[in-house]
MDAnalysis code that builds the backbone (N, CA, C; Angstrom):
import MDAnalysis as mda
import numpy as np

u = mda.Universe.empty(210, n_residues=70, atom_resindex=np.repeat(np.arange(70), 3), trajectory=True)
u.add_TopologyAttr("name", ["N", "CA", "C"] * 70)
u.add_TopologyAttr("resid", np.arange(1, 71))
u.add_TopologyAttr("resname", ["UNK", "UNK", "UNK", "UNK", "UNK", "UNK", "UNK", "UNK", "UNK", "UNK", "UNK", "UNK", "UNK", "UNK", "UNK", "UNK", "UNK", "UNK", "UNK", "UNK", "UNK", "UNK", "UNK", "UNK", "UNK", "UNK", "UNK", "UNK", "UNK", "UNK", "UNK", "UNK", "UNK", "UNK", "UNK", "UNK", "UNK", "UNK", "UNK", "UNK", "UNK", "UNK", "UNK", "UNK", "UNK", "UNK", "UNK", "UNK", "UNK", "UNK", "UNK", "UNK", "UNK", "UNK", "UNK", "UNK", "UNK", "UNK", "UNK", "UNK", "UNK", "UNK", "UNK", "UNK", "UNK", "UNK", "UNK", "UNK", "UNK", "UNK"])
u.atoms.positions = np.array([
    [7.285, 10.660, -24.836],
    [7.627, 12.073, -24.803],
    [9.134, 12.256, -24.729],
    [9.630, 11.499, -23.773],
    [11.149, 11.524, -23.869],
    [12.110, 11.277, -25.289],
    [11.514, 10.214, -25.580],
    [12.293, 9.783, -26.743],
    [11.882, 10.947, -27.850],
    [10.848, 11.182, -27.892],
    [10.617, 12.232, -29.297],
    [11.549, 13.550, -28.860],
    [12.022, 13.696, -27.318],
    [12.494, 15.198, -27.082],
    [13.939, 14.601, -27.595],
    [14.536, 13.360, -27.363],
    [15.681, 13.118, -27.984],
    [15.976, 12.922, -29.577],
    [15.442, 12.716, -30.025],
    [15.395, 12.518, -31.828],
    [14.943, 14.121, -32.070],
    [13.929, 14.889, -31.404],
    [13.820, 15.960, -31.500],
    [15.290, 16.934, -31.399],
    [16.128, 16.939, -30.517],
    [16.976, 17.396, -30.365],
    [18.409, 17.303, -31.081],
    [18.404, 15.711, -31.636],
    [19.168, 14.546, -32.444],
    [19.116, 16.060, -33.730],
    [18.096, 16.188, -34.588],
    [17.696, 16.596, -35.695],
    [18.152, 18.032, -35.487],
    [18.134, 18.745, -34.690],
    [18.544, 19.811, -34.431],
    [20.371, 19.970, -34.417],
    [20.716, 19.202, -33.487],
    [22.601, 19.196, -34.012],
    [22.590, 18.739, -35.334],
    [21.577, 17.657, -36.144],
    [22.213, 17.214, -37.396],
    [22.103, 18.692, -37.982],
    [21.209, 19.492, -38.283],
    [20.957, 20.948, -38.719],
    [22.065, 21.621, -38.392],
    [22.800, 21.410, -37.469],
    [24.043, 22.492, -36.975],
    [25.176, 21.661, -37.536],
    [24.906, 21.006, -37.530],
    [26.441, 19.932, -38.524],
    [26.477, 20.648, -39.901],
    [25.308, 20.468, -40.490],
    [25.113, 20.876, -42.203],
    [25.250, 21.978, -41.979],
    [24.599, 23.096, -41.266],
    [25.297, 24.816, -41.516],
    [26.529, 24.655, -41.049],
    [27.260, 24.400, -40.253],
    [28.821, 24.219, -39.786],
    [29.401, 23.199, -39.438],
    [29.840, 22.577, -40.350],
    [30.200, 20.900, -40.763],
    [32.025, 21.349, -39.998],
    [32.437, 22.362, -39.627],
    [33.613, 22.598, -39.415],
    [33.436, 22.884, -37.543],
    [32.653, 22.640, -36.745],
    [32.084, 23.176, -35.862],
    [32.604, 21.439, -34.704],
    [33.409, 22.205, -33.826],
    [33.794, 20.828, -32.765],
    [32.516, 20.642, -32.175],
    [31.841, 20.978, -31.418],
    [31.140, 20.897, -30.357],
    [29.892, 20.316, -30.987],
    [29.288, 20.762, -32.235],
    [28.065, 20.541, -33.195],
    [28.756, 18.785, -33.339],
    [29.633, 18.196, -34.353],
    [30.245, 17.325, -34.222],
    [30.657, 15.882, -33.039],
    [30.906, 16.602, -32.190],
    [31.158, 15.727, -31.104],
    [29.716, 15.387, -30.268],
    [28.893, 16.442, -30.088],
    [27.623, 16.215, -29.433],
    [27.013, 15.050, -30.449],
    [26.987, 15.580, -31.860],
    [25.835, 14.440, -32.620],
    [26.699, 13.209, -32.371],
    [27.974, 13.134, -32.240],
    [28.703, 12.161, -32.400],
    [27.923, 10.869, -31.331],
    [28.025, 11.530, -30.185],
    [28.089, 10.998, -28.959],
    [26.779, 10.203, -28.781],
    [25.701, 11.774, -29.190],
    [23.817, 11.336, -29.530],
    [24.094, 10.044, -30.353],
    [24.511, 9.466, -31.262],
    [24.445, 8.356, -31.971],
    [25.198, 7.158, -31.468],
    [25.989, 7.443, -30.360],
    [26.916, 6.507, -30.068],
    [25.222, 5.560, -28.806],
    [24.644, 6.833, -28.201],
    [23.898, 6.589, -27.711],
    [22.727, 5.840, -28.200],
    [22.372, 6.369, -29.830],
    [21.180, 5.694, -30.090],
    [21.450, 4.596, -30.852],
    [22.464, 4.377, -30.881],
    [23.313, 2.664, -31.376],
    [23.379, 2.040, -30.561],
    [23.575, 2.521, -28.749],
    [23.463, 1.152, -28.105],
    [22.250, 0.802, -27.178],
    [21.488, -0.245, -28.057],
    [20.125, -0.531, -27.623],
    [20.384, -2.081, -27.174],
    [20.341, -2.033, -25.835],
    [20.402, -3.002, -24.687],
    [21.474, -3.905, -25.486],
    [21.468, -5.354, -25.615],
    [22.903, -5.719, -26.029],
    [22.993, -5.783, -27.420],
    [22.451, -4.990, -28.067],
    [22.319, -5.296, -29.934],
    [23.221, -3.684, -30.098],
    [24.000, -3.895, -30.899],
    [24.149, -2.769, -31.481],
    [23.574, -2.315, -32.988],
    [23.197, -0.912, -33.322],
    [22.574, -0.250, -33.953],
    [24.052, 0.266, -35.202],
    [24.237, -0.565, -36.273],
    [24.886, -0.350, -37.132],
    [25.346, 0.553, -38.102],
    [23.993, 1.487, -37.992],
    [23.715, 2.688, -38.957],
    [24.079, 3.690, -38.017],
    [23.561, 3.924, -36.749],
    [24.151, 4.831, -35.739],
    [25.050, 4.553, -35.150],
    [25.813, 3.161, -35.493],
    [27.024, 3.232, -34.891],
    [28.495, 3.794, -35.694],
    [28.137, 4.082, -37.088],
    [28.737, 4.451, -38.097],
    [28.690, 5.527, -38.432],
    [27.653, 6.867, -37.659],
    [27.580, 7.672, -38.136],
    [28.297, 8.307, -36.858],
    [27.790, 7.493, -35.592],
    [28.443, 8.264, -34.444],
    [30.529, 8.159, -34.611],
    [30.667, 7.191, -35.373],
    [32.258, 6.957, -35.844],
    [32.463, 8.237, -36.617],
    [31.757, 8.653, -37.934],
    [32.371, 9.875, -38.661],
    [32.203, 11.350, -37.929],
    [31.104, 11.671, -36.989],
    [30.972, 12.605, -36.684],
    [32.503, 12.628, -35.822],
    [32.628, 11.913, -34.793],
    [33.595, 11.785, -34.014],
    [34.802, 12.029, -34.375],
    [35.148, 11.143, -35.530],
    [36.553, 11.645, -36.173],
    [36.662, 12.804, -36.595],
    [35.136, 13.294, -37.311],
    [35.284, 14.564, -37.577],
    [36.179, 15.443, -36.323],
    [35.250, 15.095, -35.500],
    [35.608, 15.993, -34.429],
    [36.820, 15.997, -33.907],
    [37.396, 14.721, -33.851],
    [39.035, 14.600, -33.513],
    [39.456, 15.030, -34.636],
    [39.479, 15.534, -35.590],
    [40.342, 16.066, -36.792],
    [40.056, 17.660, -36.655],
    [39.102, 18.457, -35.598],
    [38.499, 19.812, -35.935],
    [39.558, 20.212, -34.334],
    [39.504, 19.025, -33.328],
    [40.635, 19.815, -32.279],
    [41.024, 18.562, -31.563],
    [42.441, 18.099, -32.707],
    [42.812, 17.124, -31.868],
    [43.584, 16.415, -30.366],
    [43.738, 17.516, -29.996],
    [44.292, 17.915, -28.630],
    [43.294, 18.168, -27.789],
    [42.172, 18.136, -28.187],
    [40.678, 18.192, -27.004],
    [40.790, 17.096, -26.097],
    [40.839, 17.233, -25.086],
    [40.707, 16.473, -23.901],
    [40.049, 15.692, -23.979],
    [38.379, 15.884, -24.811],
    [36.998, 15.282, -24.814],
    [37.563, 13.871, -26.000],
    [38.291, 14.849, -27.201],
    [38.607, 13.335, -28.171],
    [39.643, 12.566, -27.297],
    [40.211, 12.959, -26.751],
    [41.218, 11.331, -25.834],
    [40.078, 10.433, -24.874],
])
């Protein structure tokens, strides 16, 4: 139940990325969600670790003086 409320929720910021791909907070949240679902005990997750990289930069490029991107 947990995990489906997280991929459930995952799918919902990706939806807010695609209507507002210019959006910090939409950006940095999915960013973070993937940084999360890339690190699975000591393996890292390659595909979510690459996506949690572009959202992120996105996001350091949308307000780079955010406290949150340092």
């Amino acid at each position: 139940a947990e995990g489906s409320q997280f991929l459930e929720g995952m799918k919902k910021i990706e939806e807010a990325v695609n209507i507002y791909p210019n959006d910090f907070d939409a950006n940095f949240e999915l960013g973070y969600l993937y940084l999360q679902k890339a690190s699975v005990g000591e393996r890292m997750n390659k595909q979510y670790l690459d996506k949690a990289v572009k959202s992120l930069e996105q996001a350091a490029k949308l307000k780079p003086d955010t406290a949150a991107v340092w």
